[in-house]
Biopython code that builds the backbone (N, CA, C, O; Angstrom):
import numpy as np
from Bio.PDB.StructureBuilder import StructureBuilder

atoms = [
    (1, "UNK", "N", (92.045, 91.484, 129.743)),
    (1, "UNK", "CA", (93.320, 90.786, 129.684)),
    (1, "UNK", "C", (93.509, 90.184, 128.302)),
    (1, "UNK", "O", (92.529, 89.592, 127.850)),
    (2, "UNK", "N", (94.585, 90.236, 127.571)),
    (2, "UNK", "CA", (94.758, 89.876, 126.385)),
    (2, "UNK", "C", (95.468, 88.767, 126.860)),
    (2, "UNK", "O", (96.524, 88.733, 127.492)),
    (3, "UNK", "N", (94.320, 87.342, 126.239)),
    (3, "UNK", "CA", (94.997, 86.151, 126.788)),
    (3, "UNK", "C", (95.034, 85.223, 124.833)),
    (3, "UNK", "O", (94.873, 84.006, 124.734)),
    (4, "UNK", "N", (95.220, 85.952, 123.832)),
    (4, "UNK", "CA", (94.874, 85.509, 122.592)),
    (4, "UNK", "C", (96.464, 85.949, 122.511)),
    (4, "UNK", "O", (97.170, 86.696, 123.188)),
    (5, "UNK", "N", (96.735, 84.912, 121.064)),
    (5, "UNK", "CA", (97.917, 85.017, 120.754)),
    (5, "UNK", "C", (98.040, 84.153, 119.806)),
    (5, "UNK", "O", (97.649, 82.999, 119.982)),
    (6, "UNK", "N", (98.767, 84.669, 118.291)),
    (6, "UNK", "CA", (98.775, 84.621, 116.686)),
    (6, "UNK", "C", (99.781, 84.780, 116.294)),
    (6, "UNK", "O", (100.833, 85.019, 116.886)),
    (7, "UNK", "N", (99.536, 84.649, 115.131)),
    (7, "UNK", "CA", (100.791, 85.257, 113.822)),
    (7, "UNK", "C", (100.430, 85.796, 112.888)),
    (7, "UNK", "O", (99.670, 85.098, 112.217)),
    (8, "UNK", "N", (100.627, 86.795, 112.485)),
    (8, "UNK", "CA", (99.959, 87.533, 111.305)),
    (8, "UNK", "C", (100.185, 86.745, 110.364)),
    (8, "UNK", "O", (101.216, 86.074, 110.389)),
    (9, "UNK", "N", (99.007, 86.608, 108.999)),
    (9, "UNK", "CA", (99.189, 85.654, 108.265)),
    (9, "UNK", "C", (99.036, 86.177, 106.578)),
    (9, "UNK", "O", (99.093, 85.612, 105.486)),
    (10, "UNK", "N", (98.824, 87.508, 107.038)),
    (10, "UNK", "CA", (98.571, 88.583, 105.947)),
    (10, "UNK", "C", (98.014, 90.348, 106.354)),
    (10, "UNK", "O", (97.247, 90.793, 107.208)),
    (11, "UNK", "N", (98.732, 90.903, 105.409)),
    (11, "UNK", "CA", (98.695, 92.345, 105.229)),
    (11, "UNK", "C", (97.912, 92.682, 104.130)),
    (11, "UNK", "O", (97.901, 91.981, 103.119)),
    (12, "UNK", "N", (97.022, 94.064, 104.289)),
    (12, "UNK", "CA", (96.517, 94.186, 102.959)),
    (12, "UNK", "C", (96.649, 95.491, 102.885)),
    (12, "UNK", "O", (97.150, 96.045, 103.863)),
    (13, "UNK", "N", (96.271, 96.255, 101.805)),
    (13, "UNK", "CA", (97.037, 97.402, 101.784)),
    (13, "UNK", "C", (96.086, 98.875, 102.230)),
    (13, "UNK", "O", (96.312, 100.072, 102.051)),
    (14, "UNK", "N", (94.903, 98.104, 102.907)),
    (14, "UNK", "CA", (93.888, 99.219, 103.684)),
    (14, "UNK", "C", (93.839, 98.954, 104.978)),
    (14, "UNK", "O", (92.820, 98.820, 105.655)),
    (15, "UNK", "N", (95.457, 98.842, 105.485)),
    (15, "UNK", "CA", (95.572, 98.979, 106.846)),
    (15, "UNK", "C", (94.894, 98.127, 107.584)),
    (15, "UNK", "O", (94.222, 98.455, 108.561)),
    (16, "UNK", "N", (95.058, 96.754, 107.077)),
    (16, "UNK", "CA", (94.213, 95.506, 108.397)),
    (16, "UNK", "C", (94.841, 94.492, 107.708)),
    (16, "UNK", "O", (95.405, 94.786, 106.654)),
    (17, "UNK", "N", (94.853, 93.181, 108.162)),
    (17, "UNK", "CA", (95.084, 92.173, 108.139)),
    (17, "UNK", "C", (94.731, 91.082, 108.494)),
    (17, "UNK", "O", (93.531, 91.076, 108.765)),
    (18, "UNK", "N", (95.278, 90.022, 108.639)),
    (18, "UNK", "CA", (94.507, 88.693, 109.429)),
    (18, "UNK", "C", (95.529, 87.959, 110.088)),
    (18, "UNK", "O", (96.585, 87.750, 109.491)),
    (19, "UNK", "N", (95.303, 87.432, 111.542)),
    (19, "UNK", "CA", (95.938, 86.219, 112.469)),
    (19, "UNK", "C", (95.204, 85.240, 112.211)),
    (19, "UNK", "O", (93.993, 85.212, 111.988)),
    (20, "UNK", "N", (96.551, 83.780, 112.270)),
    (20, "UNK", "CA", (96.808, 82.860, 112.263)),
    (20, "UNK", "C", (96.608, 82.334, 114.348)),
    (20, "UNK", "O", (97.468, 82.390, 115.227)),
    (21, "UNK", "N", (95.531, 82.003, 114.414)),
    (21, "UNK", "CA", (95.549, 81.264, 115.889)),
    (21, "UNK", "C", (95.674, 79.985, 115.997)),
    (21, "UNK", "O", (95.030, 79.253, 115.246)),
    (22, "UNK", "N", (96.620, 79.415, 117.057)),
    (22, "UNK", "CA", (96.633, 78.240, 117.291)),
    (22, "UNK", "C", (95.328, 76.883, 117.606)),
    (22, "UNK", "O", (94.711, 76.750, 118.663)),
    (23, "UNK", "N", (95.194, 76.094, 116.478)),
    (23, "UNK", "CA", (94.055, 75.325, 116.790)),
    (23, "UNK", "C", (92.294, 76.247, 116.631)),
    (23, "UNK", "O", (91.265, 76.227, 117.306)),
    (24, "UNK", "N", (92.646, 76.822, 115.621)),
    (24, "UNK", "CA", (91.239, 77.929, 114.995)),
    (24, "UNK", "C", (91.771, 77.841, 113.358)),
    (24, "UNK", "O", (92.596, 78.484, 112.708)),
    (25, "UNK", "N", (91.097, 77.003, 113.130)),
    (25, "UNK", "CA", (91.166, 76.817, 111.184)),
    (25, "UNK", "C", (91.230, 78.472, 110.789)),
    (25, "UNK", "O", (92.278, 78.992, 110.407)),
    (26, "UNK", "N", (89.953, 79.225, 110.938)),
    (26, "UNK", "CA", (89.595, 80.559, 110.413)),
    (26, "UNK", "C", (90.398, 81.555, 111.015)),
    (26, "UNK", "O", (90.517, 81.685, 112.234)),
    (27, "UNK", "N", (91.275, 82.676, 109.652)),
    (27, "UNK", "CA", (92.372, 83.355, 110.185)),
    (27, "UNK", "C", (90.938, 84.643, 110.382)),
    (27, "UNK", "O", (89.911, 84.813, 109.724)),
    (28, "UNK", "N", (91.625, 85.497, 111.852)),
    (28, "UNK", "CA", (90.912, 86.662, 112.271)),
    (28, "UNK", "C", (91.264, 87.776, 111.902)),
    (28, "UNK", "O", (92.403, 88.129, 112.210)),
    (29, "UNK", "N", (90.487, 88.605, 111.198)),
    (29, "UNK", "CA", (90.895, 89.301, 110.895)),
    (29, "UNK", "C", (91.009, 90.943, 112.117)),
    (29, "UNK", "O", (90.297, 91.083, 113.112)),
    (30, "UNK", "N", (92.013, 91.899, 111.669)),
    (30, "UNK", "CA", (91.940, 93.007, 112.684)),
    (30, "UNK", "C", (92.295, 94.200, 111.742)),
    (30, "UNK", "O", (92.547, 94.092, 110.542)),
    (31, "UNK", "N", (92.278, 95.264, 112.414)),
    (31, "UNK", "CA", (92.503, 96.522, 111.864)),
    (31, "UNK", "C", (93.505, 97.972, 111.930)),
    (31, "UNK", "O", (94.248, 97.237, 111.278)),
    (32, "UNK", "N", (93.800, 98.499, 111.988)),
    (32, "UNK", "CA", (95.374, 98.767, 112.262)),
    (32, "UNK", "C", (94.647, 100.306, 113.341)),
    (32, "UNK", "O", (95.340, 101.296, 113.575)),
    (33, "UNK", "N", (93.273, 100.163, 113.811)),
    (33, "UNK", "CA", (92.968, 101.235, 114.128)),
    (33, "UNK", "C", (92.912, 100.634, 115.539)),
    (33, "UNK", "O", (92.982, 101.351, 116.538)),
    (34, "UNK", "N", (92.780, 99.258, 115.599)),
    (34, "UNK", "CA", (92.880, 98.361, 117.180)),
    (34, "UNK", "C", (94.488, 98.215, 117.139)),
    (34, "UNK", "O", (94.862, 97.117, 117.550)),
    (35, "UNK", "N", (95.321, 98.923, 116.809)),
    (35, "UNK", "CA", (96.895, 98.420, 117.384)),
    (35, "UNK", "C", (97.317, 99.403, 118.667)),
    (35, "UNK", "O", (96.921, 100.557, 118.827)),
    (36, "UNK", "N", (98.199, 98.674, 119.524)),
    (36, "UNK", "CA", (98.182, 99.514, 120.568)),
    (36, "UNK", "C", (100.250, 99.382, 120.867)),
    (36, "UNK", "O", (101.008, 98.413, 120.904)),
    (37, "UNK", "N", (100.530, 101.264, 121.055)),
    (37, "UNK", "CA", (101.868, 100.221, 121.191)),
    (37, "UNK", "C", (102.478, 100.155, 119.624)),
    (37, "UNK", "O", (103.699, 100.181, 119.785)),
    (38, "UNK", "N", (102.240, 100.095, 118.419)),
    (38, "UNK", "CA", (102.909, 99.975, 117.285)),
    (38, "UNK", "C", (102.092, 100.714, 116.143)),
    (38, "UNK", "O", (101.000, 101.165, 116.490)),
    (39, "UNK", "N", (102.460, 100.884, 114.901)),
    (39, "UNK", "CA", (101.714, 101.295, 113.835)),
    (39, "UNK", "C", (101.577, 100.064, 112.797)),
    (39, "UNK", "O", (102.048, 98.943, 112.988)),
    (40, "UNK", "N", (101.090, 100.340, 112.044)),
    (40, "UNK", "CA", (100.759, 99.325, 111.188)),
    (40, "UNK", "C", (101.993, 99.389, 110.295)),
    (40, "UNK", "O", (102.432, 98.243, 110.202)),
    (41, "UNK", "N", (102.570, 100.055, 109.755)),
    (41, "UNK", "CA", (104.300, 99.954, 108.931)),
    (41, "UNK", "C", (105.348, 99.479, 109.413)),
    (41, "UNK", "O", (106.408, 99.181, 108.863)),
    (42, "UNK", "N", (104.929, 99.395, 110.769)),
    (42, "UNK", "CA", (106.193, 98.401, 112.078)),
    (42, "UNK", "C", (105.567, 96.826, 111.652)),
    (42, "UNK", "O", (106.386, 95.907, 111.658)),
    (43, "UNK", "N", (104.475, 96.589, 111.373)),
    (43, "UNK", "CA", (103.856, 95.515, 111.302)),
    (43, "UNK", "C", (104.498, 94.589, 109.784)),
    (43, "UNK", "O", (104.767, 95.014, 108.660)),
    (44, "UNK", "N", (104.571, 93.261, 110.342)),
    (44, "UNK", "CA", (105.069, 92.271, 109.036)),
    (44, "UNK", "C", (105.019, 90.521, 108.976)),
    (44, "UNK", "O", (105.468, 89.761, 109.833)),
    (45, "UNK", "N", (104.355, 90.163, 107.733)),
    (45, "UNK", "CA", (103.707, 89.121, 108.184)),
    (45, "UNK", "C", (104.821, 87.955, 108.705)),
    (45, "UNK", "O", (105.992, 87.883, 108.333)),
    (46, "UNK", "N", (104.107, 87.026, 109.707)),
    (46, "UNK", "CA", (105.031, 86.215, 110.836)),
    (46, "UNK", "C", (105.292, 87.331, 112.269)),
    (46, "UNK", "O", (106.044, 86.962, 113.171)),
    (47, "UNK", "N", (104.829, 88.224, 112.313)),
    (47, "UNK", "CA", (104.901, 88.778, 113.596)),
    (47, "UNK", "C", (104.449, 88.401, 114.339)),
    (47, "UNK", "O", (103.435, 87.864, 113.892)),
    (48, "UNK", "N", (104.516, 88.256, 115.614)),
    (48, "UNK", "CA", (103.998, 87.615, 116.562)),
    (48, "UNK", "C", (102.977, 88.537, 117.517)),
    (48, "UNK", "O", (103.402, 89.627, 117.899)),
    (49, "UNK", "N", (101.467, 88.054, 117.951)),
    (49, "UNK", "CA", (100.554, 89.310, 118.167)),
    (49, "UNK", "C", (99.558, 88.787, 119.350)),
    (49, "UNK", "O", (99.110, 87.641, 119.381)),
    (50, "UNK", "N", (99.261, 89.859, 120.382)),
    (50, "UNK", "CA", (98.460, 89.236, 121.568)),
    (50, "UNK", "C", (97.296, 90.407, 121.150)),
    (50, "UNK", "O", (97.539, 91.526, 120.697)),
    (51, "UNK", "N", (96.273, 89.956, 121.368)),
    (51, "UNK", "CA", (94.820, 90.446, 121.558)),
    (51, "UNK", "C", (93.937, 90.128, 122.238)),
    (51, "UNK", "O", (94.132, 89.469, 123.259)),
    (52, "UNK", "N", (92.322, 90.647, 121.713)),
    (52, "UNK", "CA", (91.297, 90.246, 122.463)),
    (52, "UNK", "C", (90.339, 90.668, 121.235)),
    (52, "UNK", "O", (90.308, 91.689, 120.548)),
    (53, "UNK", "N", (89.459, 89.318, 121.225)),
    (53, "UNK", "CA", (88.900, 88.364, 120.249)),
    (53, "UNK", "C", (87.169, 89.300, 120.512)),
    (53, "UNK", "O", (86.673, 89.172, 121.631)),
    (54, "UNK", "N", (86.484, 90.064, 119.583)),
    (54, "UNK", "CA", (85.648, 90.400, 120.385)),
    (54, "UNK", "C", (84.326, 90.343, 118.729)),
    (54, "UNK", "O", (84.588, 90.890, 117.658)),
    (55, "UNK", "N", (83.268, 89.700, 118.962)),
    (55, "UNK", "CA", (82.024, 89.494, 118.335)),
    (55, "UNK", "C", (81.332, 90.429, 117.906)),
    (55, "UNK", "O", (80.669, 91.061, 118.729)),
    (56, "UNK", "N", (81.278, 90.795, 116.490)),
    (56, "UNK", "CA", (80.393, 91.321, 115.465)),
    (56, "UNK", "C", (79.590, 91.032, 114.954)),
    (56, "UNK", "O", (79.721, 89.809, 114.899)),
    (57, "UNK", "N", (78.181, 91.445, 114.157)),
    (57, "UNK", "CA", (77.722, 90.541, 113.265)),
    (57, "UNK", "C", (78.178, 90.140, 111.865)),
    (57, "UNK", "O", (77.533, 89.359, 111.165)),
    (58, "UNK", "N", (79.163, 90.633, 111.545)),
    (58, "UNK", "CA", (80.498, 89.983, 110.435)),
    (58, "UNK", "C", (80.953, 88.942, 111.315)),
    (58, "UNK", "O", (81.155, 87.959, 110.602)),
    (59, "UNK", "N", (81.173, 88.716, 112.325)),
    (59, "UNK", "CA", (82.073, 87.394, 113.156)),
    (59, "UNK", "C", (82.911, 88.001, 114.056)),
    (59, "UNK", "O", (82.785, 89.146, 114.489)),
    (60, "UNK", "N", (83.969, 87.023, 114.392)),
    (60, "UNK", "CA", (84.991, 87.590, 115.353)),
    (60, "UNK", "C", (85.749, 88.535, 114.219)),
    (60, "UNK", "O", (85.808, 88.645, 112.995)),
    (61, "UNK", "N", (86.542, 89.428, 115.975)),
    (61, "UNK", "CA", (87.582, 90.538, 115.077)),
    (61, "UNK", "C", (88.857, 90.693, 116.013)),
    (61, "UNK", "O", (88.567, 90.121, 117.064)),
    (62, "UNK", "N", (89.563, 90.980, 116.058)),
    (62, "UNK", "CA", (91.037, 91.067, 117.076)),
    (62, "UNK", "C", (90.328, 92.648, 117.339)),
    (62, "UNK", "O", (89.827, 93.253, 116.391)),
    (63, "UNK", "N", (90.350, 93.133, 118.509)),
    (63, "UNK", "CA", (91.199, 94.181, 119.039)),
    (63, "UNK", "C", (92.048, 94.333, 120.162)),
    (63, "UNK", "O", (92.253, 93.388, 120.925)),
    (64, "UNK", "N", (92.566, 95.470, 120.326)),
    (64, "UNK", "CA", (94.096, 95.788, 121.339)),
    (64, "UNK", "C", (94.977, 94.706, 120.560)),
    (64, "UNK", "O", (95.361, 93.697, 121.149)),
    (65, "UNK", "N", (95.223, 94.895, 119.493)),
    (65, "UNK", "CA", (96.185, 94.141, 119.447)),
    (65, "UNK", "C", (97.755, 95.131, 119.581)),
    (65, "UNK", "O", (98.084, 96.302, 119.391)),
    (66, "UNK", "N", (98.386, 93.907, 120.001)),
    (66, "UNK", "CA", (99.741, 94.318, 120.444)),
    (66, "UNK", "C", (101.107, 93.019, 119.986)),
    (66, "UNK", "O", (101.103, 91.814, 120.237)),
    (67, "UNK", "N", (102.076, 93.779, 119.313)),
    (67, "UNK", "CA", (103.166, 93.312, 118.796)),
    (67, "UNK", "C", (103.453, 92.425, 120.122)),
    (67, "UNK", "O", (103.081, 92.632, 121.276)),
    (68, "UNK", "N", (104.167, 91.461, 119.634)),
    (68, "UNK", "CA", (105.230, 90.741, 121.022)),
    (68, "UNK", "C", (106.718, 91.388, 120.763)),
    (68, "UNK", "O", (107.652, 91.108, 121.514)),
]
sb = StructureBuilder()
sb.init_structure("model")
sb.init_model(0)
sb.init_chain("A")
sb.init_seg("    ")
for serial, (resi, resn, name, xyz) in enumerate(atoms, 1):
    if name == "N":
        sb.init_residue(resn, " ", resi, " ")
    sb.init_atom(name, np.array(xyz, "f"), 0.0, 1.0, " ", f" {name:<3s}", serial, name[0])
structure = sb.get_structure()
């Protein structure tokens, strides 16, 4: 269940970016290969984005993410 929910807070130009979560200082970053539902050129920062937050040994990462 994608119970996470952001704002993109940046684009970079190798297809990933980073969310802005409510009450989480550190923006998460994701990858345009976890989008579900959109492409990454539909994507623009202030979009609004639901996911699921999942642990690497780099840290957290968004996947399924999905446009609102």
């Amino acid at each position: 269940m994608k119970n996470n929910k952001g704002t993109i807070v940046e684009l970079t130009e190798r297809a990933s970016g980073f969310i802005r979560r409510v009450g989480v200082k550190e923006h998460l970053f994701f990858h345009s290969d976890d989008l579900v539902g959109c492409s990454f050129q539909q994507l623009k920062k202030g979009d609004k984005l639901i996911f699921n937050v999942v642990e690497s040994r780099n840290g957290p990462y968004a996947v399924q993410v999905t446009k609102l």
